[in-house]
C-alpha positions in Angstrom: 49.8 -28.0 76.4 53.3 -26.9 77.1 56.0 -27.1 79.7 56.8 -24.6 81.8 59.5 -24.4 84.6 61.5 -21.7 87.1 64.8 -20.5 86.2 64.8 -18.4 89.1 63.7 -18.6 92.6 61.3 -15.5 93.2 57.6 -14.6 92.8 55.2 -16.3 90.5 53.9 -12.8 89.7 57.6 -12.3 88.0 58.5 -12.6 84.6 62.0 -13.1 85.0 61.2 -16.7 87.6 59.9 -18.1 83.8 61.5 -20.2 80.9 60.7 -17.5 78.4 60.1 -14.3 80.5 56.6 -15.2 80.5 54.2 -16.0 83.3 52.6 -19.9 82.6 48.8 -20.1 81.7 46.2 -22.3 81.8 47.1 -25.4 79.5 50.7 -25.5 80.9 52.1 -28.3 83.4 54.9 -26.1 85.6 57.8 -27.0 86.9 59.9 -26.1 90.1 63.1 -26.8 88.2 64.8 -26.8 91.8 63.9 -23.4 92.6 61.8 -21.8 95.6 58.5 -19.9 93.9 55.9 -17.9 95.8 52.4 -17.8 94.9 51.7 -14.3 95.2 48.9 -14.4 93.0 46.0 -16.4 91.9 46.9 -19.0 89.8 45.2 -21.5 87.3 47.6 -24.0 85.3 47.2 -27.8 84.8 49.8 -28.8 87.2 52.3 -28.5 89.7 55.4 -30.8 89.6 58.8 -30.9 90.4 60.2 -33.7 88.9 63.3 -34.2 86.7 63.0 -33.2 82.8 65.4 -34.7 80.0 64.0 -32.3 77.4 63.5 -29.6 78.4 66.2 -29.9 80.6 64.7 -29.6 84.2 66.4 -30.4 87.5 64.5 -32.2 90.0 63.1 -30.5 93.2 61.9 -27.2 94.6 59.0 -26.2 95.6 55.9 -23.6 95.3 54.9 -21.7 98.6 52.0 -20.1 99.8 52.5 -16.2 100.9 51.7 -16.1 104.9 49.3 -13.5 104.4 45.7 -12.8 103.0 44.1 -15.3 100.4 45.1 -17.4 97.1 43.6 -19.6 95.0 45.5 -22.5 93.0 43.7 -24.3 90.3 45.8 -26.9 89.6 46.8 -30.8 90.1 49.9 -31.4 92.6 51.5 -34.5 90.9 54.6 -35.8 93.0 56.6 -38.4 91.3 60.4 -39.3 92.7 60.3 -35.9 94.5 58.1 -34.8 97.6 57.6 -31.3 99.1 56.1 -29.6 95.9 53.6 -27.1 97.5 54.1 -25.8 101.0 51.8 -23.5 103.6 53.8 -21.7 106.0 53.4 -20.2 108.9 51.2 -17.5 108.9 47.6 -16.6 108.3 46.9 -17.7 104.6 43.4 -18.7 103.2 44.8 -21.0 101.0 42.6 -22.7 98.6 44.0 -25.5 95.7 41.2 -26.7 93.4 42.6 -30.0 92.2 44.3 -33.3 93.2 46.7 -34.2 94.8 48.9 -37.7 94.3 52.0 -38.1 95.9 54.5 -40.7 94.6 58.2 -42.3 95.2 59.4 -39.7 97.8 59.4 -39.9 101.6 58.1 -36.4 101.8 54.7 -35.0 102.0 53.8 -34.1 98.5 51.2 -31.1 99.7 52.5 -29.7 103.4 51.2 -27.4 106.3 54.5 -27.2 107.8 55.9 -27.6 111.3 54.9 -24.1 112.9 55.3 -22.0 116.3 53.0 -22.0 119.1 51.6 -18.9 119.3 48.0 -19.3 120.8 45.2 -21.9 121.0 43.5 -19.5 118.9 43.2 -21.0 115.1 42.6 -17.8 113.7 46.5 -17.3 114.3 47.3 -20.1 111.8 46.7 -21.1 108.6 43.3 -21.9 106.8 43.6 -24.7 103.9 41.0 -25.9 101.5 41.1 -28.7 99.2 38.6 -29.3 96.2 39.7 -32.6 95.1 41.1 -36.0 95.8 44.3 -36.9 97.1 46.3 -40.1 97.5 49.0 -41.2 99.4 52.4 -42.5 98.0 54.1 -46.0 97.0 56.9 -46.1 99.7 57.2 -45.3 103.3 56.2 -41.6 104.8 54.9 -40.8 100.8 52.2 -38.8 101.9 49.3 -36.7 100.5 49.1 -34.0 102.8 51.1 -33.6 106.2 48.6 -31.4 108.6 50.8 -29.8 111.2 48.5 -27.4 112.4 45.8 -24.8 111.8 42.6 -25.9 109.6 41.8 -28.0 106.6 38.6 -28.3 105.0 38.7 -31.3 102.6 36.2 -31.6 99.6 37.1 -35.0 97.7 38.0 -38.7 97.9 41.0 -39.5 100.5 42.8 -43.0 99.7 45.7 -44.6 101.5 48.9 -45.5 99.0 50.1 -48.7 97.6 53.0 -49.7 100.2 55.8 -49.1 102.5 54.3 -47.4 105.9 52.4 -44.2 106.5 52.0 -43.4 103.0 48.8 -42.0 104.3 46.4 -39.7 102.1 46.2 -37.3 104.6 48.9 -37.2 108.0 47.8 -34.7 111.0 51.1 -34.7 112.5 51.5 -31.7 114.8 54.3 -30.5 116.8 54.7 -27.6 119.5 51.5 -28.0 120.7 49.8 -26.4 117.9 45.9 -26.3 117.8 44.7 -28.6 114.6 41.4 -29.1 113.4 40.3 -31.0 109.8 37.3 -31.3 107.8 36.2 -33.9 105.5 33.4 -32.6 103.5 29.9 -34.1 102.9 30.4 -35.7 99.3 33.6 -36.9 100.2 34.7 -40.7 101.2 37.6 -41.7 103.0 39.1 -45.2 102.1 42.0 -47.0 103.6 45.2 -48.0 101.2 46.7 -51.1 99.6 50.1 -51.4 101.4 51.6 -55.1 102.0 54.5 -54.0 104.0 52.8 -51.1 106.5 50.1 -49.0 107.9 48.8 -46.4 105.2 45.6 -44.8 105.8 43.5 -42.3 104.1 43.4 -40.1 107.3 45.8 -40.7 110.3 45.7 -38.7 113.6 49.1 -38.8 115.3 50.7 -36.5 117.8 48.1 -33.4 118.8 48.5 -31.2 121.1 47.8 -30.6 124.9 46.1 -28.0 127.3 44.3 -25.3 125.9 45.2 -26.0 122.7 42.9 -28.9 122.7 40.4 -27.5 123.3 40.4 -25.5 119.9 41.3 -28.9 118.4 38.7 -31.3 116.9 38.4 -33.9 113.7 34.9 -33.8 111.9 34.4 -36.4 108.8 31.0 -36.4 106.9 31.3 -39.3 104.8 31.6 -42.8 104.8 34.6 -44.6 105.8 36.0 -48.0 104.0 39.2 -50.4 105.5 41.6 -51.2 102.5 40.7 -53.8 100.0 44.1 -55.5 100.1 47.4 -55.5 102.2 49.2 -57.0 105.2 45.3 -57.3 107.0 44.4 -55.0 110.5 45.3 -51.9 111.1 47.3 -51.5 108.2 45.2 -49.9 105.9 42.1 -47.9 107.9 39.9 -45.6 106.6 41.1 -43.5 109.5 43.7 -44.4 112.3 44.1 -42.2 115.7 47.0 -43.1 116.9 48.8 -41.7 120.3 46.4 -38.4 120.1 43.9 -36.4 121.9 42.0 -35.2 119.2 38.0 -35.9 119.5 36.4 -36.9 116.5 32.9 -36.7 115.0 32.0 -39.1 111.9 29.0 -38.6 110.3 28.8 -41.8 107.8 28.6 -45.2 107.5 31.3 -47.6 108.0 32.5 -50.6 106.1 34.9 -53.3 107.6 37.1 -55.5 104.9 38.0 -59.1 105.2 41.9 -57.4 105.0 41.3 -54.3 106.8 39.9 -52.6 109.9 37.4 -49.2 108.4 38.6 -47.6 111.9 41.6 -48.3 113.8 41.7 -46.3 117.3 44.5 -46.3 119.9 44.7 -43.2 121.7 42.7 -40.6 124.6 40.1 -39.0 122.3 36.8 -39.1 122.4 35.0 -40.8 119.1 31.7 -40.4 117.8 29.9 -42.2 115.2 26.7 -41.2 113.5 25.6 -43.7 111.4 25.5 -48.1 111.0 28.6 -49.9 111.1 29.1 -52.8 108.7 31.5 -56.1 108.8 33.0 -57.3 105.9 30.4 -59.5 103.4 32.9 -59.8 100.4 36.9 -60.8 99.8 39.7 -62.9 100.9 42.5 -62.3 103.4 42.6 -60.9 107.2 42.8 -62.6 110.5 40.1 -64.0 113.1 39.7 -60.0 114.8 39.0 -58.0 111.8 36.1 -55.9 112.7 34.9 -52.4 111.1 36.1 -50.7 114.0 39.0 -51.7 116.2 38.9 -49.8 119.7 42.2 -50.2 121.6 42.2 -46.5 123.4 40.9 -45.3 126.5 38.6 -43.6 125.0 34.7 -43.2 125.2 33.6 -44.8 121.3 29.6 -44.0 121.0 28.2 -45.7 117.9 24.4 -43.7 117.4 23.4 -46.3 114.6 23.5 -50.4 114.4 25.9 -52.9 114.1 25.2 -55.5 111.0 27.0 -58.6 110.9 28.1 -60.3 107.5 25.5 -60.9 105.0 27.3 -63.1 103.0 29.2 -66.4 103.7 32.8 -65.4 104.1 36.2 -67.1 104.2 37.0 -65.3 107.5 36.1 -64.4 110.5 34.5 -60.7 110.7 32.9 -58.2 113.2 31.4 -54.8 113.1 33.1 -53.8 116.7 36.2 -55.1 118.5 37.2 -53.7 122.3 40.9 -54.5 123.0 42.8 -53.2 125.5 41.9 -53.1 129.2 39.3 -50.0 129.7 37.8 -49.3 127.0 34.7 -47.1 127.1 31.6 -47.9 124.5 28.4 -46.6 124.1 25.9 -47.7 121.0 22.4 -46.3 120.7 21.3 -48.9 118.2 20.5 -52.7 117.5 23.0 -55.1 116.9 22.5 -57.9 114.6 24.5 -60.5 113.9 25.4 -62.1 110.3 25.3 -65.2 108.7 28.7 -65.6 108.0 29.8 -70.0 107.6 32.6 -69.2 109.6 32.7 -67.6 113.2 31.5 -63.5 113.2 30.4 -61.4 115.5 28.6 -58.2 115.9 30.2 -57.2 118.8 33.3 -58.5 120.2 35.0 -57.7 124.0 38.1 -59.2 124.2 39.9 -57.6 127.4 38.6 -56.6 131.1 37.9 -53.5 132.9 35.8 -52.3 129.9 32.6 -49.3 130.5 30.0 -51.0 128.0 26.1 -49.5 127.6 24.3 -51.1 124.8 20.8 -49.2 124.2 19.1 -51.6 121.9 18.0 -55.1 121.0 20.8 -57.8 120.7 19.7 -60.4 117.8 22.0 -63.3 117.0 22.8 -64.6 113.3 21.5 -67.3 111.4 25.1 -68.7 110.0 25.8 -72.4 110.1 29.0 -71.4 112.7 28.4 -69.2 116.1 26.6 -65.7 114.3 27.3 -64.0 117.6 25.2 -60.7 118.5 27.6 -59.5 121.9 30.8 -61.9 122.3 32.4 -61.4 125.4 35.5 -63.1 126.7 36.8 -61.3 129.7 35.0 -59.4 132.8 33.8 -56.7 132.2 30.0 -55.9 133.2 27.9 -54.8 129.8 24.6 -53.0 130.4 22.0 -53.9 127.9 19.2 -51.8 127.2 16.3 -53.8 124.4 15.6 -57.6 123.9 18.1 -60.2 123.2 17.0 -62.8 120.9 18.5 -65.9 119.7 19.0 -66.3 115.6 18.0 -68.7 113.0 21.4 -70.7 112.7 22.5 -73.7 114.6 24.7 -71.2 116.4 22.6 -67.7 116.4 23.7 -66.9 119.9 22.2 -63.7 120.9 25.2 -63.5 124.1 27.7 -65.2 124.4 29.4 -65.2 127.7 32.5 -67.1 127.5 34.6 -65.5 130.5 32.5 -64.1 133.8 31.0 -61.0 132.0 28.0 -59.2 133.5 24.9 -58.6 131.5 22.5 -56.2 133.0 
């Protein structure tokens, strides 16, 4: 294996960008050596980097950019240490695909980025097409991310994990600006789990700002995996599987999800429409959190459908848990399912509506828990009417409460 690095900005295609006068091959690890390289060629290498060298001597930064035009293919592992930005799309009409990981590191900079582009049309076709074999993990300190998605398509084949600290040190960022259409992939074989920050929110895949009007139209997140919260960290929303936050974006997941005592799997605060295809679990196992962790936490406007069931914990845990938390006022929810509640020793829930003016259908059987401490099927403490469609049926525990109806709420 050797090391390879730029000594001129330029094509990759050119001899005279190389250490050497030679173009790098296959066992090398390459270097931007702050220089600007296109890829205007196929390329297969061990990795891309642009971190600071002593021997050879090699000055941090730089980066290696797509062409905006036709189609490339980058075998190779993007490795970010102290220094962000190493391989940027840019605006155009590149098929761009990267067979490898990608780990971002130290820097507040996306390491891998789909830049900031230009309206032109709703139309994706006018905008770039990206495709990622591999896994890719967000950074140790704030805004250290994986990839930053500002528009056009990703397709995602791998394992997507939230970083280590600091805040939005997210695997994957779709952060788009100028109304540009955006729509992401996560591949079947793939799993999305959230990060172990203690001082932020970093999540394997956060939706922020999206775009409006037509654009949204061409807009849409699909993931076909399942989704896991953090297994450590400040607890809530802090490290999700997957966070929408302030978008528009609707979402289909095809997966299961699984709550941690620390972490919510699903963390939603914004207008889109989400859709879940597949059973939603609380957290059985762990240590930390607070008394409204649940596996999904719904505090948008939104419509949330759950087609699958909602399983309580099945195992005695330190903390309270749910599968399914409504917060804010008007929240719409719609589960085609049962929900069964756990057997937690301390307080859990299946379901959990904490606010009024809230849109609830529930089209299955309601079964309560058989924990030693209120194993609550549907928890309701404001006044919102819930329709229930199926059986309710008390549990095995001294507190296997089926409904519990703590603030005038109306079951139907």
């Amino acid at each position: 294996m050797a090391t390879r690095y730029a000594v001129a900005n330029g094509n990759w295609s050119a001899t005279a960008t190389w250490d050497g006068g030679t173009l790098p091959g296959a066992a090398d690890d390459v270097y931007a050596n702050n220089r600007t390289v296109t890829i205007d060629q196929d390329v297969t290498v061990v990795s891309l980097r642009n971190a600071a060298l002593a021997s050879p001597a090699i000055t941090a930064g730089g980066t290696f950019n797509a062409p905006t035009s036709g189609t490339r293919v980058v075998n190779a592992n993007v490795i970010s240490t102290t220094n962000g930005g190493i391989v940027t799309i840019p605006a155009g009409t590149v098929n761009f695909t990267l067979n490898g990981n990608i780990t971002a590191g130290t820097n507040a900079n996306a390491t891998f980025s789909m830049g900031t582009y230009t309206f032109i049309t709703e139309s994706l076709s006018n905008y770039p097409v990206v495709t990622i074999n591999g896994n890719i993990t967000g950074g140790s300190v704030t805004s250290s991310e994986g990839v930053r998605h500002g528009g056009g398509s990703l397709y995602v084949t791998g394992t997507v994990r939230g970083g280590t600290g600091g805040n939005s040190c997210n695997g994957i960022a779709v952060f788009t600006s100028n109304n540009v259409p955006s729509f992401t992939q996560i591949n079947t074989g793939s799993a999305l789990i959230g990060g172990t920050s203690s001082s932020g929110s970093t999540a394997a895949l956060s939706v922020g700002w999206t775009p409006t009007g037509a654009s949204i139209t061409t807009s849409s997140t699909i993931i076909n995996c399942d989704l896991t919260g953090g297994a450590s960290g400040s607890g809530g929303s802090g490290n999700a599987a997957f966070a929408q936050n302030t978008n528009s974006i609707p979402t289909t997941i095809t997966g299961n999800i699984y709550g941690t005592l620390a972490n919510w799997a699903i963390f939603l605060q914004g207008s889109a429409d989400v859709t879940v295809n597949g059973n939603v679990y609380a957290a059985s196992s762990g240590a930390g959190g607070s008394s409204n962790v649940a596996a999904i936490y719904h505090n948008s406007g939104g419509l949330l459908t759950v087609n699958g069931n909602l399983i309580g914990s099945t195992s005695g845990v330190a903390t309270s848990s749910g599968c399914v938390y409504l917060v804010t006022s008007g929240c719409k929810y719609t589960q085609n399912g049962n929900i069964i509640a756990g057997n937690s020793t301390t307080t859990n829930y299946a379901f959990w509506t904490g606010n009024s003016g809230h849109t609830i259908v529930i089209n299955g059987d309601v079964t309560g828990g058989y924990g030693g401490n209120n194993s609550f099927g549907v928890r309701s403490n404001n006044n919102s009417p819930i329709t229930i469609n199926g059986n309710a049926t008390g549990g095995a525990g001294s507190s296997g409460i089926a409904l519990q109806n703590e603030y005038r709420s109306r079951f139907a």
